[in-house]
C-alpha positions in Angstrom: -6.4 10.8 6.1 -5.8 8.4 9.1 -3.6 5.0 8.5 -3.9 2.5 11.1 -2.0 -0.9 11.3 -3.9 -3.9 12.7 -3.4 -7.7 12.8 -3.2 -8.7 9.4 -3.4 -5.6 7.3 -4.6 -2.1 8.4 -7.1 0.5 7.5 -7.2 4.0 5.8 -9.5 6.6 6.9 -10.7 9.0 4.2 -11.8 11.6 6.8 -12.7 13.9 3.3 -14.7 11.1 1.5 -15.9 9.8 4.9 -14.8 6.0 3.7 -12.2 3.5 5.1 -10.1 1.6 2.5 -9.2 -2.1 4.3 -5.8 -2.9 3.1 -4.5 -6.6 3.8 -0.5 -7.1 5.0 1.5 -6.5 2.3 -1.0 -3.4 0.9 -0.4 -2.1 4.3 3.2 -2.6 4.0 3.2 -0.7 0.7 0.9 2.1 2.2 3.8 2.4 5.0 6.8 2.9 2.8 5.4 5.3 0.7 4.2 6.9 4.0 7.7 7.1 4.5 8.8 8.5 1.4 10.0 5.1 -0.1 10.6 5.7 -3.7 7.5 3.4 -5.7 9.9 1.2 -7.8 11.7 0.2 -4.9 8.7 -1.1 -3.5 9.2 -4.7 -5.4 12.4 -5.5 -4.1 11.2 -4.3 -0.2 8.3 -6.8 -0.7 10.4 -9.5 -1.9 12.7 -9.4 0.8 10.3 -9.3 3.8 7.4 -11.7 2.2 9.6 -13.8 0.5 7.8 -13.2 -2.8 9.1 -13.0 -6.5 10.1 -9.4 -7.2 8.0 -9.9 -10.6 5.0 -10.5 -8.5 5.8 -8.1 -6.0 6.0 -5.5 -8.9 2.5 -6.5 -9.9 0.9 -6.4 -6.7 2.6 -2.5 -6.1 1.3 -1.7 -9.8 -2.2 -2.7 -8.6 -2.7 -1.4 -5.2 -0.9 2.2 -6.2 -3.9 2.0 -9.3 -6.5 1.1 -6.7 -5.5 3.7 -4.4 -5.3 6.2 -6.6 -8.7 5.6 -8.1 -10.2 6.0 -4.8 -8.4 9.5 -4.7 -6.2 8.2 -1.6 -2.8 8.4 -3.5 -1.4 11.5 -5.7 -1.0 10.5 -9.6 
């Protein structure tokens, strides 16, 4: 699997499944910390802090893409 960061989001490269999963700027943000071994529930308060977001909201949007990315069989359950 191949992550790459472009202007407004980024892209993962299923190299198994032969698909690419677009991810927009905070998904990619979220892919990146848990690249980096960023525990999931402190994702909400990262995303709140750099995209000035509410940390509810940023809870539901981690919640989402981690479901979504797991369905695709890109993230670990």
């Amino acid at each position: 699997m191949l992550f790459r960061r472009l202007a407004g989001g980024g892209v993962i490269v299923d190299l198994d499944g032969d698909r690419i999963f677009e991810l927009n700027d905070t998904g990619a943000r979220i892919w990146e910390c848990l690249q980096a071994g960023q525990s999931v529930a402190m994702l909400p308060a990262i995303l709140s802090n750099e995209f000035d977001v509410d940390a509810n909201a940023a809870a539901a949007e981690v919640r989402r893409l981690i479901a979504e990315l797991q369905a695709a069989g890109l993230l670990e359950r």
